[in-house]
N, C-alpha and C positions, 0 to 999 in steps of 0.2 A: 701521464698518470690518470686520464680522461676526467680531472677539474674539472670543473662547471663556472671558472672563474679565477683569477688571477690571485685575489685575494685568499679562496679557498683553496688555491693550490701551496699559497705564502702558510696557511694556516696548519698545513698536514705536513708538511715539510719542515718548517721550525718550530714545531710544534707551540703555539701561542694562540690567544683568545681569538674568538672570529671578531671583535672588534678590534684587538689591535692591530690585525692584519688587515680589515681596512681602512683603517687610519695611515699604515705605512703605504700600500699603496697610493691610496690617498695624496700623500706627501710627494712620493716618487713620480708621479702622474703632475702635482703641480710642481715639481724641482725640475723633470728632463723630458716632459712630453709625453707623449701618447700618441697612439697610432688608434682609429676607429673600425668598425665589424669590416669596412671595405676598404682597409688600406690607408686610409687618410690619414697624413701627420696632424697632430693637435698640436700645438707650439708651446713650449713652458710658461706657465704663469709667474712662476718665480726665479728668474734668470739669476738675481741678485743674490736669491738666498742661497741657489744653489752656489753659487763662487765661492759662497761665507761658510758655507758646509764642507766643503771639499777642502779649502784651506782650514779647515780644524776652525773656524773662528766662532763656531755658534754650534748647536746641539741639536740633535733630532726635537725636541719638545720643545726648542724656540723655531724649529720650521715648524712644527702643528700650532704654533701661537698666528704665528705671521699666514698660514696658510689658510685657519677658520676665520682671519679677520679678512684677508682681502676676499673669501666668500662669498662675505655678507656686503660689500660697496660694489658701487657701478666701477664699469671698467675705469671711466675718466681716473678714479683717486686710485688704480691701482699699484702704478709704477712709486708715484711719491709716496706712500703710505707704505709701498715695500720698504723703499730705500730708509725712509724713518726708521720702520722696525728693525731692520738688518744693525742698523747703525746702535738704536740702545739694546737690542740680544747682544752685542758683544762688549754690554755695560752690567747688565741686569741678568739676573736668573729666571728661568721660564714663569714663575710667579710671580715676579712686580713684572714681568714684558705683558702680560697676560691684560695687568691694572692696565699699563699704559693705552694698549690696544683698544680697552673698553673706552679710555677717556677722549682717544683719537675717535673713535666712534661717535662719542657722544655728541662730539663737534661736528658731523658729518653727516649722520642719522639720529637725530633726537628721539624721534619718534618709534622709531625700530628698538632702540637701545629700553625706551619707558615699555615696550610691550614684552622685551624679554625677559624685566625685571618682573613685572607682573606675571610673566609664565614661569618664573623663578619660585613665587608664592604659589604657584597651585603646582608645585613639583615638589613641594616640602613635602618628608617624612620623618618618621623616629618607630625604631620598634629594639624591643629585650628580646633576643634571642636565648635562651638557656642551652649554655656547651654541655660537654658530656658530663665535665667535671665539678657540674655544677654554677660553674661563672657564667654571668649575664654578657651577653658581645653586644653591645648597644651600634646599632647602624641608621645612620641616617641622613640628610641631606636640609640645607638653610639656606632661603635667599640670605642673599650678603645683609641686607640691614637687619633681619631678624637674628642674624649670627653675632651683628654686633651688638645687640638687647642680652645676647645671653655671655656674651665675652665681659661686656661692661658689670653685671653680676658675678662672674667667675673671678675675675680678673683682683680683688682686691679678699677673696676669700682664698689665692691661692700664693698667697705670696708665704716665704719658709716659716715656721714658729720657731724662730731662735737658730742660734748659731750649731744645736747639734739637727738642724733637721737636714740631714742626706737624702730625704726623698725627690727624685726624679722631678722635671717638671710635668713631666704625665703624669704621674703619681700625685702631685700638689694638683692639678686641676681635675680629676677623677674625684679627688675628696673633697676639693670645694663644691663639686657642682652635687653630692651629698650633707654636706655642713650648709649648701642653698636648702635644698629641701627638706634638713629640721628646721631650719630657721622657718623656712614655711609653714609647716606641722604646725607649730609653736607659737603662728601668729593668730591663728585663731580667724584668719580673712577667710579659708577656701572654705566652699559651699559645704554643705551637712553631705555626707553620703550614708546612703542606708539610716538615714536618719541620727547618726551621731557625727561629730566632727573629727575628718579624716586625722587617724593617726596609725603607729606602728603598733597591729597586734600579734602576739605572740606568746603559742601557749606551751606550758610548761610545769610538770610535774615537781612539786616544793622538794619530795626525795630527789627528783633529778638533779636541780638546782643546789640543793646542798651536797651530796654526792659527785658531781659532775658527773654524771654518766650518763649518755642515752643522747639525741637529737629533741630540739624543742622544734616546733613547725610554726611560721608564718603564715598570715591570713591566706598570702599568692603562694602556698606551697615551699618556701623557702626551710631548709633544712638546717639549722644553726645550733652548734653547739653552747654546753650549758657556760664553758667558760666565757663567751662571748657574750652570752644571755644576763651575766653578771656584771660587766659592765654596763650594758644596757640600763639592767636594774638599778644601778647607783641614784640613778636622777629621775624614776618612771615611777607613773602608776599601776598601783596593784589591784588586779580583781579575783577575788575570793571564789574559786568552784568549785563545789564538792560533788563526783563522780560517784556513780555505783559501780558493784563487778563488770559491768561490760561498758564501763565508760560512758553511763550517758548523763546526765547534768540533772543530780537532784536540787543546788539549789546555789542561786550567782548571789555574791556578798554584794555593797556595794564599794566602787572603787574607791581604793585610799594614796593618796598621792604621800609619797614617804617625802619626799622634799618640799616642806611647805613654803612659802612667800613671804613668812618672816624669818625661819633660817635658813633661806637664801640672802635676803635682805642681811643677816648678820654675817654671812660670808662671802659676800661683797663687800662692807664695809672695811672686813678683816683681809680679804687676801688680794684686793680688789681688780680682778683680772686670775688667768690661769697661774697658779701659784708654782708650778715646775721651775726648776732654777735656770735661769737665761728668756723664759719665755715672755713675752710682751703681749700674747694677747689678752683686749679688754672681757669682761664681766659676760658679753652676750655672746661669746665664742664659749664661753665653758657651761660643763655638767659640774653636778655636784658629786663628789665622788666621798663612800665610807672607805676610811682607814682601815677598820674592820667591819668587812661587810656585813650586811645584817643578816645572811644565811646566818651567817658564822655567830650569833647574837651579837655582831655591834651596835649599836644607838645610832638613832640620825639624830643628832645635834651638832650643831656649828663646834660645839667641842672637838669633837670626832670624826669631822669631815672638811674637804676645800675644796677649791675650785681647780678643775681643769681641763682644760683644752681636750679636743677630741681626740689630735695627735698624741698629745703627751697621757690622757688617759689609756688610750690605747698600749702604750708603752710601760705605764703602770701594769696593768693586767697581764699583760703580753712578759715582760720582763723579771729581772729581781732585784727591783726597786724598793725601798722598803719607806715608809712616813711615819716619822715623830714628831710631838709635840712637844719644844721646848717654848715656856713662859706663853704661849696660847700662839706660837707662828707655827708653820708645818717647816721641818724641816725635810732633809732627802737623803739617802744611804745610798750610795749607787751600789752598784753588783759590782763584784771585783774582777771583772773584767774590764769596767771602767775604769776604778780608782782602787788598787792593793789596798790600801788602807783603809779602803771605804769609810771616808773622813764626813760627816752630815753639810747638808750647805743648801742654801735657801735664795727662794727668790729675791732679789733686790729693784726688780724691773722697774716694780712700782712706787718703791718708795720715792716720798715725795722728796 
């Protein structure tokens, strides 16, 4: 087929990436040899793994473990350091054999192993790619200890909210590593940008917002509906803009935070934590959310509003959930496709 290469030939052929098809050859080259441009046999580097392959005992991804680790050691450790790895691939999955290999290294090459972690940090990446559909493909790459800085943050923002949360554990860590960065927003620690402190802006027409109708836009372009924008609104500040015929800005109010810090304070005290029935979590996981929103003219007062989670607000909005006040607690109506009877029923999580 006049190839230019063994690998380019693997690649037209079964048709697959030019890198995984030098990685197989790769593999194939250390599992049974090789012959060079004038004939000469190269002898297998991995006699052991190949035995372990052939008998089904181990996987193509645990010979590319064992085969980039004896790469990197002098020939002396090559044979013992096969026979180790062959022996836990047919213990382990290519991902803890991978851990293993690293720590056999560590023992062997110290110094090698501390320069790749350091080329590890200057390989870091992260970028938002925007799909067609709108959705951000977030792609990117973390030395191992920086990965574990941001696991140990995810890691206890993604655990379920109660016994009705069905979301995926992709789905629970996708939203934590969001509910990270309100809690961010919200700390008031990251530096001024553009001379205010960074937060979520978002603008939006009052006809919009009470109407639902039309796209509100975010500062980065972002295209959000008005029903989402209302949730949003439960617990944000509002800034006042009065627009002429072509939209240009006769005059900016100043902003007014509808949830203030004493009826938060008072609904805290009352609901103390996301008040949805089953849910557990505390006071600095939840917005404050109106019962009747205030498009709709409801009041922001602790009368008229409670606390809830991100999840379970979402769910409020999203659903047809309904909230009453009996004797000053919130209680909940599910949709009847929850409960026929749609019977009222209230948090208990918290009660002491």
């Amino acid at each position: 087929m006049g190839a230019y290469s063994t690998a380019s030939f693997l690649r037209d052929t079964v048709r697959i990436s030019p890198a995984d098809a030098r990685r197989r050859v790769a593999d194939a080259n250390a599992l049974f040899g090789s012959t060079t441009l004038t004939g000469q046999p190269i002898e297998a580097q991995l006699p052991v793994a190949a035995r372990a392959l052939a008998a089904g005992a181990i996987s193509r991804d645990h010979v590319q473990v064992v085969r980039t680790t004896i790469d990197t050691l002098p020939a002396e450790h090559h044979a013992d350091v096969e026979q180790l790895l062959v022996e836990e691939a047919t213990r382990f999955e290519p991902v803890t054999l991978g851990k293993i290999a690293t720590r056999t290294r560590a023992h062997l090459q110290p110094e090698q192993v501390v320069l790749e972690e350091q080329q590890a940090r200057k390989r870091m990446e992260f970028s938002m790619i925007e799909d067609i559909d709108g959705t951000i493909l977030l792609r990117g790459r973390l030395s191992p200890e920086c990965a574990e800085v941001l696991k140990a943050a995810l890691s206890p923002l993604a655990k379920p909210a109660g016994k009705d949360d069905n979301r995926s554990a992709t789905r629970r860590w996708a939203d934590a590593l969001i509910e990270l960065a309100h809690r961010i927003l919200n700390s008031d620690t990251l530096p001024q940008d553009g001379g205010r402190r960074p937060h979520l802006a978002i603008t939006i027409s009052y006809e919009q917002l009470r109407d639902q109708i039309g796209l509100a836009r975010g500062d980065f372009g972002a295209q959000i509906t008005p029903q989402t924008i209302r949730q949003i609104a439960c617990d944000a500040g509002i800034t006042p803009i009065v627009l002429n015929s072509e939209g240009q800005p006769l005059d900016v109010g100043r902003e007014q935070r509808l949830v203030t810090a004493t009826i938060r304070a008072a609904l805290i005290a009352r609901d103390k934590g996301c008040s949805f029935p089953g849910c557990d979590r505390p006071p600095e996981w939840t917005d404050a959310h109106h019962i009747i929103h205030w498009i709709e003219g409801g009041i922001t007062s602790a009368e008229l509003m409670t606390l809830l989670c991100r999840f379970h607000h979402t769910i409020i909005h999203e659903q047809d959930w309904e909230i009453i006040m009996q004797n000053g607690i919130p209680y909940y109506i599910p949709p009847a496709w929850v409960d026929p009877q749609r019977k009222a029923i209230r948090n208990t999580m918290h009660a002491a």
